[in-house]
C-alpha positions in Angstrom: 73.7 220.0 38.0 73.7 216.6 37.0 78.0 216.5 36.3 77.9 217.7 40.5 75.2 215.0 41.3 77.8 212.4 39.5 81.0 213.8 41.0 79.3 213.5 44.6 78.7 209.7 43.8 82.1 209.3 42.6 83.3 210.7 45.4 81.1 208.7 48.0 82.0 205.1 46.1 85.8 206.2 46.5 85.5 207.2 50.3 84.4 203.6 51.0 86.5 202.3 53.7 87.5 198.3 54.3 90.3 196.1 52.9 89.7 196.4 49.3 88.5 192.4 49.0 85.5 193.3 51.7 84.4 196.4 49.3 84.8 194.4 45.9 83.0 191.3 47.5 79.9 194.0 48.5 80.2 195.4 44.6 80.3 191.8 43.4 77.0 190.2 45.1 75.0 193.9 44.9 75.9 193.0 40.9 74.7 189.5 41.6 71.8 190.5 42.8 70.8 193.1 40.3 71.0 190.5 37.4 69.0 188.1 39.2 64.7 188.3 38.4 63.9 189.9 42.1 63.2 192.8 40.6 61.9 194.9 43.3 63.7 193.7 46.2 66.9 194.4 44.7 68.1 196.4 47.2 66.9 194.3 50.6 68.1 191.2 48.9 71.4 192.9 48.2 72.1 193.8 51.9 70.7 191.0 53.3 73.7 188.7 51.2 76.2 191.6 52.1 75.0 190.9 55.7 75.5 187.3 55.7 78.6 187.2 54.0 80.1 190.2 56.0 80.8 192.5 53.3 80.1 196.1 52.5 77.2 196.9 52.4 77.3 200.5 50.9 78.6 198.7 47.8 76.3 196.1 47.3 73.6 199.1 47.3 76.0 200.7 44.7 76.0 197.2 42.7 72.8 196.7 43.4 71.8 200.2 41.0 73.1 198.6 38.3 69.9 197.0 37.0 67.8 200.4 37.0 64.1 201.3 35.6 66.5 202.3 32.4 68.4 199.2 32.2 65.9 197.1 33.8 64.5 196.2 30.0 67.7 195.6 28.4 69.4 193.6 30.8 66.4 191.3 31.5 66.2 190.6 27.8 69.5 189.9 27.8 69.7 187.6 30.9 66.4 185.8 30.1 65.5 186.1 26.6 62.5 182.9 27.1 61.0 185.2 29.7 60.3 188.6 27.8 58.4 186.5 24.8 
């Protein structure tokens, strides 16, 4: 179940349509976003910037899932190592 759960995503990132610079520009500030210490408005934040810059939304929410609940702990520690102590 979860290798056709995974398959299904892979298949809904590569059916994003747009010139390839307005997709990667979406993944780029939904990564942003996810690495910066809004925490729970990840998501908003993500496609509000993908609004104003006029890029793809779908993939900022994809970049934007890279800081997860799972993640979350390691890549906050690793970002801002002052803040966790």
């Amino acid at each position: 179940m979860i290798k056709k759960n995974i398959g299904l995503f892979v298949e809904k990132v590569r059916k994003l349509d747009g010139d390839p610079n307005y997709v990667a520009f979406g993944k780029a500030i939904g990564v942003f976003v996810a690495m910066s210490p809004t925490i729970f408005f990840h998501t908003i934040l993500a496609i509000a910037l993908a609004v104003l810059f006029k890029a793809s939304k779908p993939a900022a929410m994809i970049g934007a899932l890279v800081s997860n609940p799972v993640t979350i702990v390691f890549l906050k520690n690793q970002i801002h190592p002052k803040a966790i102590r």
